[in-house]
N, C-alpha and C positions, 0 to 999 in steps of 0.2 A: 360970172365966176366959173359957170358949169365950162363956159367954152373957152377958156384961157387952160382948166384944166385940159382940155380934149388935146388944146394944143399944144401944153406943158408934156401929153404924154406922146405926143409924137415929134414932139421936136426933135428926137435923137434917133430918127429912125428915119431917115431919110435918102436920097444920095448922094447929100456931102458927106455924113457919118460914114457911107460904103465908101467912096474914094477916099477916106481917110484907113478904112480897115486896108482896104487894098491897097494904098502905100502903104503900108507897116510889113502887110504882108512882100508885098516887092521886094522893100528896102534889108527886112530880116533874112529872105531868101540869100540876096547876096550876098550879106553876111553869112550866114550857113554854109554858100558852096563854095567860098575860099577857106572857113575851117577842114570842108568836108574834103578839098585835094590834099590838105596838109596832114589829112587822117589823123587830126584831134579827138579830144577823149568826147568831147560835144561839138556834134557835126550840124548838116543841112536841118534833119527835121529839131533837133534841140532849139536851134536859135532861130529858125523860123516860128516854130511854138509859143515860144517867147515871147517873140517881139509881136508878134500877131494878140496873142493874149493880155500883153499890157496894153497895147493899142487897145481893145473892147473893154479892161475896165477902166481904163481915163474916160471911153464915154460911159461906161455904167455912173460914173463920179461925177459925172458932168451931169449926165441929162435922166438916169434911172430912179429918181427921188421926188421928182416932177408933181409924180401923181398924190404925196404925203406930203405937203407944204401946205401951208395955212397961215393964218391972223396966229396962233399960238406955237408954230410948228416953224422952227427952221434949225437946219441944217448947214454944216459945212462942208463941201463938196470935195475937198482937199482931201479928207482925213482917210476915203477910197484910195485914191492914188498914193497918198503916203506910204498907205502897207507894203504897195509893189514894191518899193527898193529895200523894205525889209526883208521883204520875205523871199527876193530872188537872191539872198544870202548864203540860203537852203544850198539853192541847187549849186551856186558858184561854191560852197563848202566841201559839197559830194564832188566835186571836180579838182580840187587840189587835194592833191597826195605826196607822202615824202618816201623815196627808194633809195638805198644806198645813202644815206644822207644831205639828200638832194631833193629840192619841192619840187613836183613838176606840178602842173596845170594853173598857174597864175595866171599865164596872158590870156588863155583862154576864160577860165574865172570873170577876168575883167572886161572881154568883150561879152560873156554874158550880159555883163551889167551893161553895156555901152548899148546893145541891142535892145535889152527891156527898155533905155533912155528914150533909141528912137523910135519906139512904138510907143512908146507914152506922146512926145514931139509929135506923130503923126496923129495921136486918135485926140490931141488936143490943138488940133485945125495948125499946130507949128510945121507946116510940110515944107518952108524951103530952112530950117534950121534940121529937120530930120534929115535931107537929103545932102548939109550939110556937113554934118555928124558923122554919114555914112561913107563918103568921100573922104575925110578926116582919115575914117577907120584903115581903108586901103590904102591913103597915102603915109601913114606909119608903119604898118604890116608888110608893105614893098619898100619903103623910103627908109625907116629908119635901121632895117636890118643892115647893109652894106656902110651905111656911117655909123652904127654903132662897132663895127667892127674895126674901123677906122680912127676911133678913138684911140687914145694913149693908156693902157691899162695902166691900174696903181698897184701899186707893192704888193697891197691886202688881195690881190685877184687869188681867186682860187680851183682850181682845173682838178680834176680826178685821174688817174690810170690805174689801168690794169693791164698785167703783167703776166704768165705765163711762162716758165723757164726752167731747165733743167737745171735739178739741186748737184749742187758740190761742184760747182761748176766755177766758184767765183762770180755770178754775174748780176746778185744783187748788189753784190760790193759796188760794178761796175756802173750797175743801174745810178744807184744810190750817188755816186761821181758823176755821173754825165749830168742828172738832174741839178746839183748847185755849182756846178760849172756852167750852164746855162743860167742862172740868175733865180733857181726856186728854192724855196724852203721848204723844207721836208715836213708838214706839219701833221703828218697820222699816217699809220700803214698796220694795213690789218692783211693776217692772213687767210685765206679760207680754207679751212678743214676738209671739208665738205670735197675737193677737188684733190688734197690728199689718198683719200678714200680710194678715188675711181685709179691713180697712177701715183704711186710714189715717189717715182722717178722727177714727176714734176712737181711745182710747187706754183699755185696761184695768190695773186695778192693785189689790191686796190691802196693808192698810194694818194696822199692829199693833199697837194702842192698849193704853195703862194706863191705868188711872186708877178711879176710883169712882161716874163718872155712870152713866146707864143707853144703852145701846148701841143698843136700837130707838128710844129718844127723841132720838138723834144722827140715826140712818140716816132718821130722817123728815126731819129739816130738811135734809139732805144731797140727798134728795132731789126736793125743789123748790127747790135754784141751778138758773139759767141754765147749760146745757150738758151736765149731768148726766143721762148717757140710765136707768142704773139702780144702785139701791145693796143691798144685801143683806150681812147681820151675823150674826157668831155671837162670841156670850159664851163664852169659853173653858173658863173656871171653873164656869158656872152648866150649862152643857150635859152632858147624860146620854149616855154616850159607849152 
């Protein structure tokens, strides 16, 4: 008994356990340095942390209990690893935020989670399912961005502008014409105050369109009216939070 425990307490310490941290650590780096060119809110060391750290407690789950088993004494090794996908809720929570009434940090959020995956995959000996994951991850993050854009948008899409424009000018009238002549619907426009303030002369405003056109081939024609000093857009739906 004495030497099954000696053995129970080093069975997780070994150098398949280290080539297991060391793929986690690899596979989460490379996740990290393509958030980290796209200058995400969670870059290189976040998602290497990560995935490095759920990789060490799937083996704390696995093999750190060793030494407390007995005839009376057992355990479920799972209920370790279980927490990690609660509890990296946390961090993907502190990562989404809403501005302008718009979420940003979703996809990033959710390759959080996708990272903790494969370092759990990896600190639980699944190393060609973790490097298969991780593969996954780049052929979405490069692949799907040029065919989602390629899709056929629906009625309900929703795009933002802002607007910039000298008052008494006629050219929100004009605005306001060009946008459902192009196929959107006007569904919020708010002013801002705040930019009253600094020039009266001008008036700035964020405008919240539906519809299925394309939203840079609006903000072009928007921005050569008469009086319109600048217009800048974002697709709500198509944008990579």
């Amino acid at each position: 008994m004495g030497v099954a425990s000696a053995a129970g307490g080093l069975a997780g310490q070994g150098w398949v356990q280290l080539g297991e941290l060391g793929l986690a650590l690899v596979l989460s780096t490379a996740i990290g340095m393509e958030r980290e060119i796209r200058q995400k809110s969670a870059g290189l060391r976040t998602h290497t942390l990560v995935g490095f750290a759920a990789a060490l407690i799937m083996l704390v789950s696995k093999y750190g209990f060793g030494d407390v088993l007995g005839d009376h004494v057992t355990l479920d090794p799972s209920r370790v690893a279980a927490q990690i996908v609660s509890g990296i809720g946390f961090i993907g929570a502190g990562i989404i935020f809403v501005r302008q009434d718009a979420v940003h940090g979703l996809t990033t959020a959710a390759i959080i989670w996708l990272t903790t995956a494969v370092g759990m995959a990896a600190g639980a000996g699944l190393w060609l399912l973790a490097i298969a994951v991780t593969a996954g991850h780049f052929l979405v993050v490069f692949g799907f961005t040029p065919l989602a854009a390629r899709l056929p948008r629906s009625k309900f899409t929703q795009s933002r502008l802002h607007l910039v424009y000298h008052d008494r000018r006629g050219a929100l009238r004009h605005v306001l014409s060009v946008c459902t002549d192009h196929g959107f619907v006007i569904a919020h426009l708010l002013v801002e105050r705040e930019h009253e303030r600094k020039d009266p002369r001008l008036v700035s405003i964020w405008i919240l369109l539906q519809g299925p056109g394309k939203i840079d081939e609006l903000a072009t024609v928007l921005a050569d009216i008469d009086g319109v000093i600048s217009v800048s857009s974002t697709d709500l739906d198509a944008a990579i939070p």
